[in-house]
Steps between C-alpha positions, in 0.01 A plus 500: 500500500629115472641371854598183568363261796559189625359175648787348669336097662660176544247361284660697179801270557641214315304195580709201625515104452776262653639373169519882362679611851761226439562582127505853614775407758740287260469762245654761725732236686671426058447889469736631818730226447598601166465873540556563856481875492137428469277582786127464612241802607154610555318654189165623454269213305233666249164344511304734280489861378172670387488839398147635613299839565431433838541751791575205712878479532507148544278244294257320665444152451197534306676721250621415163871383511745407241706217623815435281410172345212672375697789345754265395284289312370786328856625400552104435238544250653843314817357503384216296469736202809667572720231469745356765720780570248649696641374843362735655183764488332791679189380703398811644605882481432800676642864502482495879769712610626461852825559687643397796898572488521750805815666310233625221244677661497793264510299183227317695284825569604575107310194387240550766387843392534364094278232571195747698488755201316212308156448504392351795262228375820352312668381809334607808319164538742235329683282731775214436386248769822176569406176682844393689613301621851347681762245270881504480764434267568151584113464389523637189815305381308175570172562347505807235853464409460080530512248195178397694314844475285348183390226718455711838272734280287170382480355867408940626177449218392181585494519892497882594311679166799666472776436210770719779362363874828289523713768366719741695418816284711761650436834419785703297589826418665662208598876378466631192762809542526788322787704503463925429605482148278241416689158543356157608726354792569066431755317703686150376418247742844338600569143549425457888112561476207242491350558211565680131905481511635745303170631342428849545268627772324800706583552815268343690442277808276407747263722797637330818273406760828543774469891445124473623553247762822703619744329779309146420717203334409447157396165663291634727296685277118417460214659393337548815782755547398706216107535624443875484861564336293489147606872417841415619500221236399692198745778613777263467385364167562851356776588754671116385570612108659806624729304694581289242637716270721665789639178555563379103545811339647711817302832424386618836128553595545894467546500112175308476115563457269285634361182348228476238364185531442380111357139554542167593666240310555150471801286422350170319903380492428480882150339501307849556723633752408907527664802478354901581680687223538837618651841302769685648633832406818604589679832492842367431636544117597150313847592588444567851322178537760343387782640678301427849428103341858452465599653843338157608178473731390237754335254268835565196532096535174507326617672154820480281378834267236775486333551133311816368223484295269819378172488556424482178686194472290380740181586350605283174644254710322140457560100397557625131850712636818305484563677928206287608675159540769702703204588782366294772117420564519837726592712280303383256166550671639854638597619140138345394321675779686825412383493144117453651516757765782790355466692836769711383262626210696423224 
């Protein structure tokens, strides 16, 4: 079976320099004075991933680790024959399958007892291993989101080894969900979000490191609070997606199974910035799914429509298809990672 550990230490976080702090700070001061609705908070900061047969359930030093420049300068090279619409590419996939939402335990025990009638050598000994670290919002508007990320990812080579060191790199999420009869759930991003106005969208969002460092102020949160808490983290990493399509879509946890991890992607629109892309199924009809979108949910600032597409829309989905300039980066690498994977089996 594929699980999922990680290494949460401070020394997976961003690395810092005066001049970068202080172009970090007058990026967000211009941000939240033009869009004051903005506001800053803790995210989880992705080192590396490595996807390894180890019993060990978190990676040792001394083993092999895939740090995200390197996987992004091997999608850097793909991409190169693909052309430049491809903003954004699968680095690693998995058919780890993994669920945390306490409001699906059957579907959970569903999966569970799926996943054990296959051969054991398949999964038994494969294990997603993350290296994380702490960064925030404010962080990632001033260095992966910055005019100045080409430069910051110069200076990172030169001085660290390491194209992302001065990078904030927080960790996303994003659900590919399926209603019963088949549809593919997108959302139009409205006009008072950060990024991709108006494009369409996943649901998706961030893990928060607040739910595992409960009744501590988001700026109060460290790492040394999260020594020990590593299977707290990876529980909210699945638990997180879940959540966000509560929020944006407003189908409650009951109606869904729990999250297949498909991969991790990453956004090259954002300098590298990654996402998990995980599959969700949910037990809802297209209409249903629609009629609970519409009732509005927490997070209904966050869309202006809900879209359907089949699956096998999705499967022939790619830069040739007139829909594609419509999606964001997120979507993009989802509906990319979806073709790769199929976890449905279709």
């Amino acid at each position: 079976m594929c699980n999922s550990s990680c290494k949460s230490l401070s020394r997976f976080n961003r690395r810092s320099a005066p001049e970068v702090e202080k172009h970090i700070e007058a990026v967000w001061k211009d941000r939240v004075t033009r869009e004051p609705w903005l506001f800053n908070g803790a995210k989880f900061r992705l080192r590396s991933a490595e996807l390894s047969t180890s019993t060990n359930c978190v990676a040792g030093d001394e083993a092999a680790q895939t740090s995200i420049s390197e996987m992004a300068e091997r999608e850097n090279q793909l991409a190169a024959h693909r052309g430049k619409e491809a903003c954004l590419t699968p680095v690693l996939t998995s058919s780890a399958n993994a669920g945390c939402c306490r409001d699906t335990a059957k579907e959970t025990q569903r999966d569970t007892n799926t996943v054990s009638s296959r051969k054991p050598s398949e999964y038994q000994k494969v294990v997603l291993s993350l290296q994380l670290g702490l960064t925030c919002y404010k962080d990632f508007l001033g260095t992966n989101w910055s005019q100045e990320a080409v430069s910051l990812q110069r200076r990172g080579e030169v001085e660290f080894g390491d194209p992302q060191a001065l990078l904030a790199q927080p960790l996303g999420v994003g659900a590919v969900l399926v209603t019963s009869d088949g549809q593919v759930v997108l959302l139009q991003r409205s006009q008072r979000v950060a990024e991709a106005v108006g494009l369409l969208d996943i649901p998706g969002g961030h893990p928060e490191p607040k739910a595992v460092c409960q009744g501590v102020s988001e700026e109060a949160i460290n790492v040394d609070l999260m020594q020990g808490c590593e299977e707290a983290v990876v529980a909210e990493l699945f638990s997180s997606v879940c959540a966000e399509v509560r929020d944006e879509v407003n189908v409650p946890l009951s109606f869904l199974s729990a999250p297949v991890l498909m991969g991790i992607a990453l956004n090259h629109t954002s300098a590298g910035r990654p996402s998990a892309e995980f599959y969700i199924r949910c037990s809802l009809t297209m209409e249903e799914v629609k009629d609970f979108y519409w009732r509005g949910g927490p997070e209904a600032h966050e869309s202006t429509d809900i879209v359907f597409l089949s699956r096998g829309e999705m499967l022939q989905l790619d830069e040739s298809a007139s829909l594609w300039s419509e999606l964001c980066p997120s979507a993009k690498g989802a509906v990319l990672l979806y073709r790769l994977v199929r976890p449905d089996g279709v």
